[in-house]
C-alpha positions in Angstrom: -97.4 -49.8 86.2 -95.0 -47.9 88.3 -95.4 -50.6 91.4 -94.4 -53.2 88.6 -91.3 -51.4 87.0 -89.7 -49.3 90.3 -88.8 -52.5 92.3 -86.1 -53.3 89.0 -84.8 -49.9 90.6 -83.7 -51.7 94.3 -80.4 -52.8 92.7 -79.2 -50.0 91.0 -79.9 -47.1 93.3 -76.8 -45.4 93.5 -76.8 -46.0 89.2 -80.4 -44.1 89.3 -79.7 -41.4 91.8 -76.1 -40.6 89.6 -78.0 -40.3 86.2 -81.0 -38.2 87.8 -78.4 -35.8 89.2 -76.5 -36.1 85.6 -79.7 -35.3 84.4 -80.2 -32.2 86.7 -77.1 -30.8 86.3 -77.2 -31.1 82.7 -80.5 -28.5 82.4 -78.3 -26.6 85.2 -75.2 -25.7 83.2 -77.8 -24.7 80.1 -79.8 -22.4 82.0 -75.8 -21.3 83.4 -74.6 -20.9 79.9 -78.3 -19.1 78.6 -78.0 -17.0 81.9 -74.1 -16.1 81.7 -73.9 -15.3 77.6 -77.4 -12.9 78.4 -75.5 -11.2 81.2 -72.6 -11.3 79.2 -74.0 -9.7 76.2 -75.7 -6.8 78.2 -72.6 -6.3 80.1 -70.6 -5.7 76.6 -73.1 -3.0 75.8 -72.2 -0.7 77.8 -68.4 -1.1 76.7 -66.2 -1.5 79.5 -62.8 -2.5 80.0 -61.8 -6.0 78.3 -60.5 -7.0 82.1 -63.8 -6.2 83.7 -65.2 -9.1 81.4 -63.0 -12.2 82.3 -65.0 -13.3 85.0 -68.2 -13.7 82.9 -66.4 -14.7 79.7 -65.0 -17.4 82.1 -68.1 -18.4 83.1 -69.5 -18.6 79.5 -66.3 -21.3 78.9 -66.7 -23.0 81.7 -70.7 -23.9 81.0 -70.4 -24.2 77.7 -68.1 -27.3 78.3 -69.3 -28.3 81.6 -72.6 -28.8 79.6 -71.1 -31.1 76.9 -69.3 -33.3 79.3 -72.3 -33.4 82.0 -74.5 -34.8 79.1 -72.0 -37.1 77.6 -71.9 -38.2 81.4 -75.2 -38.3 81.9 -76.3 -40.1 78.5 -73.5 -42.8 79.4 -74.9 -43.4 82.9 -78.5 -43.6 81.9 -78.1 -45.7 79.3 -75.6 -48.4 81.1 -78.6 -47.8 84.1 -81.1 -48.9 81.8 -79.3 -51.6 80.3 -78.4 -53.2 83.3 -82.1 -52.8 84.4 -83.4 -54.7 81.2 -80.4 -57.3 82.0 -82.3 -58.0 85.3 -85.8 -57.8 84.0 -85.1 -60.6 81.1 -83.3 -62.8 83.7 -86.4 -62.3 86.1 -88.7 -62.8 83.1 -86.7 -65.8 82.0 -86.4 -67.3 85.4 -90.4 -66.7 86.2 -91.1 -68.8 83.1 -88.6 -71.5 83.2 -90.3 -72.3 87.2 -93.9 -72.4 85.6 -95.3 -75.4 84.7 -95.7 -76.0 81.3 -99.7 -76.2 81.6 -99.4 -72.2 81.8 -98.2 -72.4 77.9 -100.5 -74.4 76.6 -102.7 -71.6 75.9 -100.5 -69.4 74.5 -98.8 -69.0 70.9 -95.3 -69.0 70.6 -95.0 -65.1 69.7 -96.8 -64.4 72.9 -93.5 -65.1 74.4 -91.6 -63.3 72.0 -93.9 -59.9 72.1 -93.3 -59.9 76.4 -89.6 -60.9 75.3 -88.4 -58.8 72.7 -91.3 -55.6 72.1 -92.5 -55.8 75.9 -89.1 -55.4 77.2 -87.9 -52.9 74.7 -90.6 -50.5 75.4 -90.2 -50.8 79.0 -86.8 -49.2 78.6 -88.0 -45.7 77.7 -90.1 -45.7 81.0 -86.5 -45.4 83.0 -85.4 -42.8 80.3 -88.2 -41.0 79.8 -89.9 -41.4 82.6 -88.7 -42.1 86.3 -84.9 -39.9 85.6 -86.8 -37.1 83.8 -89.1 -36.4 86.1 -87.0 -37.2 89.1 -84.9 -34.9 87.7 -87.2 -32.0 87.0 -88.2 -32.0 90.5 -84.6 -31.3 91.5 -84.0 -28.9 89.0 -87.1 -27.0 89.9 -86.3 -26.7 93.5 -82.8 -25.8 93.0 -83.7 -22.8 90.7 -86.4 -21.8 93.1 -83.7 -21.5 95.8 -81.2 -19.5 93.7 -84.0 -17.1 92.6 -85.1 -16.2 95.3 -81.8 -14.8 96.6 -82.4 -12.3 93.3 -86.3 -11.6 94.0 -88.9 -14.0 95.5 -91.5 -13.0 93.5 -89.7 -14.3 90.2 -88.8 -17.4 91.9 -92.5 -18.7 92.7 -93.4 -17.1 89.4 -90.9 -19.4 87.9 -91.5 -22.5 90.1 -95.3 -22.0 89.2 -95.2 -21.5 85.3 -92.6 -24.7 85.3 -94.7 -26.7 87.6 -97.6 -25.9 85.3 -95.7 -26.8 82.0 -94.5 -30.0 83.6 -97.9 -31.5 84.5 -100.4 -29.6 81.8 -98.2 -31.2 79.2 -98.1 -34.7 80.4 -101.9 -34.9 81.2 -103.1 -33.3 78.0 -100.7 -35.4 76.2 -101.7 -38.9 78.0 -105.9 -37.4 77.5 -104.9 -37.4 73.4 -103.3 -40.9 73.0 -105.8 -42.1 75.4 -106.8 -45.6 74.1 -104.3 -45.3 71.1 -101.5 -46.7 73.4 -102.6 -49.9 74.5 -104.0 -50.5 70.6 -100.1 -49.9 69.4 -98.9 -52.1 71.8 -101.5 -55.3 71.1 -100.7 -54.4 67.8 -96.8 -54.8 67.5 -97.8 -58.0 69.7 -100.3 -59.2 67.6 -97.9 -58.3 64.5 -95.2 -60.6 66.1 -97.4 -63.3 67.1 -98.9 -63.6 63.7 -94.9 -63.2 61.9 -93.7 -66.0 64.3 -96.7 -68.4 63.8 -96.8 -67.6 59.8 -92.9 -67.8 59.4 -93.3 -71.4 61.0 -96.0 -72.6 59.1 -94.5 -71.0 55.4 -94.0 -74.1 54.1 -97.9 -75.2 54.4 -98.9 -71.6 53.3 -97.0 -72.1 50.2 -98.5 -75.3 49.5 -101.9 -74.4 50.1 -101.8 -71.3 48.1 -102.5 -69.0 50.6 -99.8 -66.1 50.3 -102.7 -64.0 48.9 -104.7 -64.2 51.7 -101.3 -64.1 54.3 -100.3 -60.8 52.9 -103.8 -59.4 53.2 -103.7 -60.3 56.7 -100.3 -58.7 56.9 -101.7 -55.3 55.5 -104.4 -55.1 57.8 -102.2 -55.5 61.0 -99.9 -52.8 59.5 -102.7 -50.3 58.6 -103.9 -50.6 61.8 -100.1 -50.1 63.5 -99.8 -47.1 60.8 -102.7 -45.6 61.8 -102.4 -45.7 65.5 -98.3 -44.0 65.0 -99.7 -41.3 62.6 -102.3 -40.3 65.0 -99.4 -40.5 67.5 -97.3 -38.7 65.3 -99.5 -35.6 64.8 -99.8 -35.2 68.7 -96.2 -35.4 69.2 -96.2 -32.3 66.5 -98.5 -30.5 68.4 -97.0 -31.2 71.8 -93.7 -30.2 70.6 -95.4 -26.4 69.1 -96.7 -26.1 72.7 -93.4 -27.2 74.2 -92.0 -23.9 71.9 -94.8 -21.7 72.7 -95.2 -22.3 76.9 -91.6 -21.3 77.3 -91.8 -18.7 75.1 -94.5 -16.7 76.8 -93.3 -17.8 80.3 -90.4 -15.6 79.1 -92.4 -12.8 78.6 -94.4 -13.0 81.8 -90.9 -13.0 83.7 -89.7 -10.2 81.6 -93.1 -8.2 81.9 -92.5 -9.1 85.7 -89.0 -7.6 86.1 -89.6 -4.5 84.3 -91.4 -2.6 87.0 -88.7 -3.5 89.4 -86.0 -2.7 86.8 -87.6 0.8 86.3 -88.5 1.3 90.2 -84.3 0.4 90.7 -85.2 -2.9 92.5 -83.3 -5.0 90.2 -80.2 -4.2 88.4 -81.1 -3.9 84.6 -77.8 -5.7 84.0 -79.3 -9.1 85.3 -82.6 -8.7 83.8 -81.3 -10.7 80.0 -79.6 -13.3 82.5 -82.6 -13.9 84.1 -85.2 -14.2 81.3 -82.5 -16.3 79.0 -81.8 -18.3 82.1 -85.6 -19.2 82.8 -86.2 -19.9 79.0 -83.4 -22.2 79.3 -84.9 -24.2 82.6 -88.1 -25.6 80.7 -85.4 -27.7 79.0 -85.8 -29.5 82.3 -89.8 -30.3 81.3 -90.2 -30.2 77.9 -89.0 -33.7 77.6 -92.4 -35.3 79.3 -95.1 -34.4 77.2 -93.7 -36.9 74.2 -93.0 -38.7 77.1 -96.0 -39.2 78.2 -97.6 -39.4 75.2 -96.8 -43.1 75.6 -97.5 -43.9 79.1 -100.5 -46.3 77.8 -98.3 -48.2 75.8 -95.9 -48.4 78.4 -98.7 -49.7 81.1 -99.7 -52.2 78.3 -96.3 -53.9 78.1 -95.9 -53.9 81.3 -99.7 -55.5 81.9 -98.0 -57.7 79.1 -95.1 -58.8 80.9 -96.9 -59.2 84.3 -100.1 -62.1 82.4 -97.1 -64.0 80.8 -95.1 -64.1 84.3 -98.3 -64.5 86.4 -97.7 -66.8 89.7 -98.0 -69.8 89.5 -97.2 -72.7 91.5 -94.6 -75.5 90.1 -96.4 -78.6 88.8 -93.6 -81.1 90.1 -91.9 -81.7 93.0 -88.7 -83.5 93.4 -88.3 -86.2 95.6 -85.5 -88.8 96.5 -87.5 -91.8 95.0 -85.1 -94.0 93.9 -86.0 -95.8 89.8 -86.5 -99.6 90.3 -83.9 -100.8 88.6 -85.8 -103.4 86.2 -88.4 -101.6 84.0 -91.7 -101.4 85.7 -95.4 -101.0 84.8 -96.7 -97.5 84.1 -100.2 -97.1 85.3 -102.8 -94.7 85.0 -105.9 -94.9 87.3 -109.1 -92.3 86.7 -106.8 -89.5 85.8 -108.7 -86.3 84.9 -106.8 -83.2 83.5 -107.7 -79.7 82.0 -105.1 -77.1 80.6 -108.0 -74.5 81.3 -110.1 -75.4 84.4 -113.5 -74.7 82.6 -112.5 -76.9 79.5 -112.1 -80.6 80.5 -109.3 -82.0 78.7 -109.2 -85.6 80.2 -111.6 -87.7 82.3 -111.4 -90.8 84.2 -108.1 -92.3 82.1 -107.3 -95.9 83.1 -105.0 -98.1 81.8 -101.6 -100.2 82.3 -97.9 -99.9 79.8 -96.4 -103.3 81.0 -92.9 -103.8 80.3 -92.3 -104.6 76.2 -95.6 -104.1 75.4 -97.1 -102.1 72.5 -99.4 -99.5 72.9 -101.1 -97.1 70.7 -103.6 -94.7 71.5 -106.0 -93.3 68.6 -108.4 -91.1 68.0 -109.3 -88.0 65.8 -107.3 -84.9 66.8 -107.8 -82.8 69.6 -109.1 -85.7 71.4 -106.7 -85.4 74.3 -104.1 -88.1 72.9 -100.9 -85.8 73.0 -102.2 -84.6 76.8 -101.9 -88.6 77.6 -98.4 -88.4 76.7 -97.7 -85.2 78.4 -99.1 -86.5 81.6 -97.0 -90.3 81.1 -93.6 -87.4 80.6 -94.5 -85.7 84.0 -94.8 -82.6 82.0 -97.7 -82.4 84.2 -99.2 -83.1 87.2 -103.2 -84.7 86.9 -106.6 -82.7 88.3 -107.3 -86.0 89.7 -106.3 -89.8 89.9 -103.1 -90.9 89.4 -100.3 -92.5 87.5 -97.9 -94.7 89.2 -94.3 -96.5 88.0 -94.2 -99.6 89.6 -95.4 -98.7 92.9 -94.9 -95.1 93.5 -96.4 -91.9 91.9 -94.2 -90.5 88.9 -93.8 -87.6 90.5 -92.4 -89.2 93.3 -89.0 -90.0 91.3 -86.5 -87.3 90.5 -88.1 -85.7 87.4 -84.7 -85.7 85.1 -84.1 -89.1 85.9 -87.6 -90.5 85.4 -87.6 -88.8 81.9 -84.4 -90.7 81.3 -86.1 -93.6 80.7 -88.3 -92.1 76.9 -87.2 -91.9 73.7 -89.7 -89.5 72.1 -90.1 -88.7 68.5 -93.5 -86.5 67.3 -94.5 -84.2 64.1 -93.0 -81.4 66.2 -89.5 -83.1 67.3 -87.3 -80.1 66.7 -84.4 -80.6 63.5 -82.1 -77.7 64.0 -80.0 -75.5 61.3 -77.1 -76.9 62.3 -75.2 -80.2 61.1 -76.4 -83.6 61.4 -73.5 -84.9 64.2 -75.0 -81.6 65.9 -78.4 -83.1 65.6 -77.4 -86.0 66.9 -75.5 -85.3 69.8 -77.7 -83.9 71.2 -79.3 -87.0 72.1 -75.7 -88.8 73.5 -72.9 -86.1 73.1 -69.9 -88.4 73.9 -71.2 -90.6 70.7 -68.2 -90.6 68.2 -68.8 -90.7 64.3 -69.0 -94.3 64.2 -71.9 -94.8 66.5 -73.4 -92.1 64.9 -73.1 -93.7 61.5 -74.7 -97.0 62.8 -77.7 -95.1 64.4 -78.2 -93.4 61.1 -78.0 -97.2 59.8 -80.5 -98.7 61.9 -83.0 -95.9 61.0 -82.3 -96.6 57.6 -80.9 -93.6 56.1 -77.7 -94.7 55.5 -77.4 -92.4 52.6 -76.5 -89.8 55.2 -73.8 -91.7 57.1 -71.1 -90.8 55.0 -72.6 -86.9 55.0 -72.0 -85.9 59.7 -71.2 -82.7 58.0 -74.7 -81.7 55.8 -77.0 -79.1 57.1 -80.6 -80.5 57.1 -81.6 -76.3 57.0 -83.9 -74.9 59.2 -86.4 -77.4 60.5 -85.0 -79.8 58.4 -86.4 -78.8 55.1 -83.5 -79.6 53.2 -84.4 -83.4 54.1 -87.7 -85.3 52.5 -90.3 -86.2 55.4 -89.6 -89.4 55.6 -85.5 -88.4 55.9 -86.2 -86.3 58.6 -88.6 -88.4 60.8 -86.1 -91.4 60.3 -83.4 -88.9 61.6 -85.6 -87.8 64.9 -85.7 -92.0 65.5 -82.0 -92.6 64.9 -81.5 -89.7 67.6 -83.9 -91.9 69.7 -81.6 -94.7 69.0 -78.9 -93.0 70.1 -80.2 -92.4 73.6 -81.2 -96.7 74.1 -84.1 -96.0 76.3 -86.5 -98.8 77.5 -89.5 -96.9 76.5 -90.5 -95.6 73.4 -93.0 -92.5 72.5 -93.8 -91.7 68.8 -96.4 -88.9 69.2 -98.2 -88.6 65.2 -94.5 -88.9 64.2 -95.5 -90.3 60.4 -99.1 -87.7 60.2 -97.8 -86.0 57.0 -95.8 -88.8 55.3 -97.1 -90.2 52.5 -98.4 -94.0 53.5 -95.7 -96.0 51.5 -93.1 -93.8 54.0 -95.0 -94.3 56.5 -95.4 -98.3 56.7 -91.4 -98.3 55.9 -90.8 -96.2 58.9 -93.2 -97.8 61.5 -91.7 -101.3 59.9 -88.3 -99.8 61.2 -90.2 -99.0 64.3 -91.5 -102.0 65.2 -88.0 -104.0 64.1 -85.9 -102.1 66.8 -88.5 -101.6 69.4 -88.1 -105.3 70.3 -87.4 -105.8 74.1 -88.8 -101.7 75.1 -92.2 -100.4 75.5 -93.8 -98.7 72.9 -96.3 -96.5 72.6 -98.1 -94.9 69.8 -100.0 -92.1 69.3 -101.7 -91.8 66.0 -105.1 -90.6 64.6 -104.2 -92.9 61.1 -104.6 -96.6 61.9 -101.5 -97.7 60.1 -99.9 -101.5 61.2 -102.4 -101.3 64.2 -102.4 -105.6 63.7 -98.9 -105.4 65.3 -99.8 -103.6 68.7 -100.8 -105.3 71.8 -103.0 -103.1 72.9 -105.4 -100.2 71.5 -106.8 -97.4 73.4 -109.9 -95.7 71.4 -110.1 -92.4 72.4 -113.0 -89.4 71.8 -113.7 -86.5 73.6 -110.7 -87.1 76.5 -112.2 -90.3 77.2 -111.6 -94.2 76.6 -114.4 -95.4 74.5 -112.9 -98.5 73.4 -109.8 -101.3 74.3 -108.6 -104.1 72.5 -106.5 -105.7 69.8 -107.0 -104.6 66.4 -109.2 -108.3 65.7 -110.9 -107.7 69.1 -111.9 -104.3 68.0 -112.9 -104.7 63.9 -115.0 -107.5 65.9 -116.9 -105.2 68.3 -117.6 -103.4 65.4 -118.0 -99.9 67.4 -115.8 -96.6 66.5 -112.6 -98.1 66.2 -113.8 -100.4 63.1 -115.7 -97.7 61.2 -112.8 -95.4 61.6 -110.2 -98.2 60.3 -112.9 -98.6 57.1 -112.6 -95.3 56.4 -109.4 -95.0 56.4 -108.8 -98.1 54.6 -111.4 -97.1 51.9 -109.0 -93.8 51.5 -105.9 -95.3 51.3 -107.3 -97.3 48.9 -108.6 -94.9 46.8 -105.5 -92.7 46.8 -102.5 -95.1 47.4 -99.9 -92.2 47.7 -102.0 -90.0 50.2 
C-alpha cells in the first residue's frame, strides 16, 4: 500500500516534513508543560521565595501557549498537506481514466467508479493523517527525548525509549491482528453499498413500476447489517485499544518512578526533578497513542488503495491519432472479418462483414446481448477490433483524427443522456451557437412542437418530467441540430409503446433522406423501409437481406418478425 500512496508525497515534501515537525513539537511542548507544572508544583512545596519561581512559572506560560499555537499550526498544515495530496490523487485518478480506452469500463458498474472516487479517496486521506505524519513523527519525538534524558540519567532514557518503542509497535500490531479481515469487508462493503445506491437510484423508476421496493429495501438492510456489523466489531476494539492506550502509560509511569527512587534516595538524582520527569514521560506517549486506532484500519486503507490501483490499472490507449485527412464526399463504411471481445476469454464478435454505402439504410437486429450495440461501438471508434478491420472509404477509421471522424454521427439510443437542466441547455449541447429560432425548428422537425414555445422548461432528471416518446423525439431534434451525414439510433424506441414508436421511426425515416442510417433494434418495427438487414445471434451474422428477401428465406429473421407480429397484435399498445 505504502509504495502506492508515498510517491503522492514527491510534491509536497517540504508540506510533509513541516506538519511532521508540527506534529513533533506539538507532543514536545505537552511533555514541556506536564514536565514544567510537575517541577513546578514540587518546587512550591517546599515554599520558597515568590522570585525564585518566575523562571519555572515562565516556563509553564510559555508551553501552555506554545502548545495551543503549535497544534493549531500543526492541524492547519496537515490538513491543507492532505488536501492538496487528495487534489493530486483525483487529478491522477481522473487523468488515468479519461486515457483508458473505454473497453476497460465495459465491465464495470457505474458506482465502481464512484466507490474508487468518492469512499476510495476519502479513506485514503486518514493514511497521511494517521499514518505516515504520526509515525514520522513519533520517531522524532522519541529520539529527541532520548537525547534530552540522557543528559539527566541514561538509564531512564533507554528505559523510556524502550517502554515507548514498545507501546508504539505492540499497539499497532495487536490492533491490525483484531480487525484482521474486518477491514477489507468494511471497505467492499461501503463500495458495494454505493454501487448498489447508484445502480438502484438510476433504475427507480423501473423498480417502482415493477413493484419491487420490497425486495430493494431488503437488499438495502442486508448491505447495512453487514456494514453495521463489521463498525461495531471495530468499534469495540477501538474501546479496548483506547483502555490499553490509558493503562501502558500509566504503568510506564510507575516503572520510571519505581526506577528513580533508588537514585533519589542514594542522592543521584535531585528529588526536585523526580515529578518533572514522571509527568513529563506520561506526557510523551501522547506521541504513540494515536496509532493503535490508527492502525486499527490499515486493512481498510490497503483495500482502497488495491481499489484505486484495479480501476486505474495500465492500460494501453485504444486509438491513435493520425493526420488522415476525411474525404470530403461521404464514403463507404466497411467492416471486413472484424472479431472483438470486451473480456479476452468471452468472444463478443466474430468474423463481422458488411458495407454502409452512402444514403443507405441499415438496421441490424437481433435479441439482446447479441453484440449489436458492440457493432456500433466499433463503427464510433470507441474501440479498436481483436481482429479485421473497418475502413472509411479507403483508410482505417482509426487512421482519421478521432474527434473529427465522430463528427460525421448523429447518435440517439435508450441511454442518450437528458439532463436536469432546461431544454435550450439540452440542446446546445449539440450546436451551442444555435439561437432560439433554430432551436424552435429542430424541435419542429422532430415533432414536438408543443415544446417550442417552452426553451425554458426543465425536462427533470433524466427527463422524467417528459413522456417517452417526448423525450426520445427531443434526443432526435438534438441530432438534428448537429446535420450529420450519418445517422445511429441505437434501441432508441425499446420502451415506447408501438403507436409512439411507428410515429417516431416515421419522423425518422422522413428526415433521414439523403444521410446514412443505421438502426439498431431487437423489435422489427418498419423493417420494409430499410435497404439492408443484418440478422445477428451470438456476435455473428446469421442472416442478410431485405425484409421480402428475408420473410422469403424463411430462416430466423422470419420467425422472429411472426412473433413479434403475433404480439403486437395481440396487445396493440405494448
Amino acid at each position: 500500500m505504502m509504495r502506492r500512496l508515498l510517491p503522492y508525497l514527491q510534491d509536497h515534501k517540504g508540506g510533509f516534513a513541516l506538519a511532521a515537525l508540527l506534529a513533533m513539537f506539538t507532543v514536545l511542548t505537552g511533555a514541556g508543560l506536564m514536565s514544567t507544572s510537575g517541577h513546578l508544583i514540587t518546587r512550591a512545596a517546599e515554599r520558597p521565595l515568590i522570585t525564585d519561581l518566575f523562571m519555572v512559572t515562565a516556563m509553564v506560560r510559555f508551553f501552555g501557549i506554545s502548545r495551543a499555537a503549535v497544534r493549531y499550526a500543526e492541524r492547519v498544515v496537515a490538513h491543507n498537506l492532505t488536501f492538496r495530496i487528495l487534489l493530486t490523487m483525483r487529478t491522477m485518478l481522473f487523468r488515468t481514466l479519461e486515457s483508458q480506452p473505454l473497453k476497460v469500463f465495459m465491465s464495470r458498474r457505474p458506482g465502481e467508479l464512484l466507490a474508487a472516487i468518492h469512499h476510495h479517496i476519502d479513506t485514503l486521506q486518514h493514511v497521511y493523517l494517521r499514518i505516515i505524519t504520526p509515525v514520522v513523527a513519533a520517531i522524532l519525538f522519541c529520539v529527541i527525548t532520548t537525547v534530552i534524558l540522557t543528559f539527566v540519567n541514561p538509564v531512564l532514557a533507554w528505559a523510556t525509549f524502550s517502554l515507548l518503542v514498545l507501546h508504539g509497535v505492540t499497539v499497532p500490531a495487536l490492533a491490525m491482528r483484531l480487525a484482521r479481515g474486518r477491514g477489507r469487508t468494511e471497505v467492499r462493503t461501503k463500495a458495494n453499498l454505493t454501487t448498489w445506491m447508484t445502480d438502484q437510484l438510476q433504475g427507480l423508476h423501473e423498480t417502482k413500476w415493477m413493484g419491487t421496493s420490497a425486495k430493494t429495501v431488503e437488499q438495502y438492510d442486508a448491505l447495512q447489517r453487514t456494514l453495521d456489523n463489521e463498525q461495531r466489531h471495530n468499534s469495540g476494539d477501538a474501546g479496548l485499544l483506547e483502555g490499553l492506550n490509558t493503562l501502558i502509560p500509566l504503568l510506564s509511569m510507575l516503572t520510571i518512578l519505581a526506577l528513580s527512587i533508588p537514585w533519589v534516595m542514594g542522592g543521584m538524582l535531585n528529588p526536585i526533578v523526580l515529578a518533572a520527569i514522571t509527568f513529563g514521560v506520561l506526557a510523551s506517549f501522547e506521541a504513540v497513542q494515536s496509532l493503535g486506532n490508527a492502525f486499527l484500519q490499515w486493512e481498510g486503507y490497503a483495500e482502497a488503495s488495491a481499489g484505486i490501483a484495479k480501476i486505474t490499472g495500465s492500460h494501453e490507449p485504444s486509438t491513435t491519432e493520425a493526420p488522415q485527412p476525411l474525404p470530403l464526399t461521404l464514403q463507404t463504411f466497411s467492416f471486413q472479418n472484424v472479431n472483438f471481445s470486451y473480456i479476452e476469454e468471452h468472444i463478443t464478435l466474430k468474423n463481422i462483414s458488411f458495407t454502409l454505402k452512402p444514403g443507405q439504410r441499415t438496421a441490424i437486429v437481433g435479441a439482446s446481448g447479441c453484440g449489436k450495440s458492440t457493432v456500433a461501438n466499433l463503427l464510433l471508434a470507441f474501440y479498436q477490433p481483436d481482429n479485421g478491420g473497418i475502413t472509411y472509404g479507403e483508410h482505417p477509421i482509426h487512421s482519421y483524427p478521432t474527434e473529427e471522424y465522430r463528427g460525421l454521427f448523429g447518435v440517439v439510443s435508450q441511454d442518450s443522456h437528458v439532463f436536469n437542466r432546461t431544454i435550450r441547455e439540452n440542446l446546445l449541447i449539440a450546436k451551442p451557437d444555435a439561437s432560439d429560432d433554430v432551436l424552435r425548428q429542430s424541435l419542429d422537425r422532430a415533432g414536438i412542437g408543443r415544446l417550442a414555445n417552452h426553451l425554458d422548461l426543465e425536462p427533470g432528471n433524466l427527463g422524467m418530467q417528459l413522456s417517452g416518446g417526448e423525450r426520445q423525439r427531443l434526443l432526435l431534434a438534438r441530432a438534428l441540430l448537429r446535420d450529420t451525414p450519418v445517422w445511429v439510433f441505437d434501441e432508441a424506441t425499446a420502451h415506447l409503446d408501438i403507436t409512439t414508436e411507428r410515429n417516431i421511426l416515421e419522423t425518422i425515416f422522413q428526415l433521414s433522406k439523403n444521410r446514412t442510417l443505421l438502426m439498431i433494434t431487437h423489435r422489427l418495427v418498419n423493417m420494409e423501409k430499410m435497404d439492408q438487414i443484418l440478422v445477428m445471434d451470438k456476435g455473428t451474422i446469421t442472416e442478410t437481406g431485405t425484409h421480402s428477401s428475408l420473410m422469403q428465406a424463411n430462416g430466423t429473421y422470419a420467425a422472429l418478425y411472426s412473433r413479434q407480429m403475433e404480439v403486437i397484435t395481440t396487445t396493440p399498445d405494448m
